[in-house]
N, C-alpha and C positions, 0 to 999 in steps of 0.2 A: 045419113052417113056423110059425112065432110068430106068435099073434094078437095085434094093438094094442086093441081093445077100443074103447071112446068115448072114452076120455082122450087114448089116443096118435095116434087120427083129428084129434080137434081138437087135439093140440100141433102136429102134423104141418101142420096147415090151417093154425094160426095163424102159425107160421115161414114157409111159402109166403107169406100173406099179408105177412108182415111183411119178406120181401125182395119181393116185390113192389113195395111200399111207399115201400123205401128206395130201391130202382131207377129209382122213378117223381120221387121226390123230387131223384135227383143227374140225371136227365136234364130236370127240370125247372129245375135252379141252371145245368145248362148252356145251355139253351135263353135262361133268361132274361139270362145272361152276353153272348150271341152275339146276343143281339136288342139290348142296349144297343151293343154293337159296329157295329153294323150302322145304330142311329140315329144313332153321330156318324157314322159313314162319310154318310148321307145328308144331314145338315145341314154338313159338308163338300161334297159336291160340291152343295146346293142354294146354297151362298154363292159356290163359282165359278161355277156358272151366273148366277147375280144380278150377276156381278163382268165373266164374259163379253158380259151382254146392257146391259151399263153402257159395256161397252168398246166393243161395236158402235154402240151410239147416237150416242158420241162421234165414231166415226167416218163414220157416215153424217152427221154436222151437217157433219162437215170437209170430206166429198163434195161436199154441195151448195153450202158457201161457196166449194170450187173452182170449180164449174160455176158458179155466178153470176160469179165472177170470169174468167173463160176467155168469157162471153158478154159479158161488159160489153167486154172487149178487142176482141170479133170487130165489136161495133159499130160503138167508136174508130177501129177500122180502116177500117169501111167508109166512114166519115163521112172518112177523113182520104183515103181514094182517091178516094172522089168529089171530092173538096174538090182535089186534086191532080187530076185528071182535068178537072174544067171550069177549073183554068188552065191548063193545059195546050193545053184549045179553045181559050178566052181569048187567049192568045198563040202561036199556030203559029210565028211566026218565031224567036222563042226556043226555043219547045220541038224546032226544026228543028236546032239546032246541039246538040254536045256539052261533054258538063260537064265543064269543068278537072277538071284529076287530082286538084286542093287540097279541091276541091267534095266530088266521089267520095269521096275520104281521110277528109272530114268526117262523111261518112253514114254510114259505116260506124262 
């Protein structure tokens, strides 16, 4: 068996070390490769999210100008059957007979 002596320990040491080394170094270029990958991947999906919660807002203002509008009508109307209802008392004898076809034809 051949002895290495102290030279060939540490040439031996230093070569392990020295791919150790470069080992650490290319999984270090990859790491750091895959980590910038990975932040635009994240400021990607933080600008849809930004984009989605922009879209929702729009759309809940459009909810509630329906609802106010859908309640303003529910008024109108009640104001307009009341209003049609006490003529209605108002005049029994008219309201007793029926409305021309012409009349009908028109309301609709």
């Amino acid at each position: 068996m051949p002895t290495f002596g102290l030279t060939g320990y540490l040439a031996a040491a230093i070569a392990a070390l020295a791919l150790a080394l470069g080992g650490a170094g290319v999984l270090l270029k990859h790491s750091y490769t895959a980590n910038g990958a990975l932040r635009g991947d994240i400021t990607a999906l933080q600008d849809a999210n930004e984009a989605l919660q922009d879209a929702r807002k729009r759309a809940d203002r459009v909810v509630v100008a329906h609802a106010a509008a859908n309640a303003a009508t529910g008024r109108k109307t009640a104001r307009n059957r009341a209003s049609l209802d006490a003529a209605i008392a108002r005049n029994p004898g008219w309201a007793s007979q029926p409305l021309p076809k012409e009349v009908l034809d028109a309301l609709e």
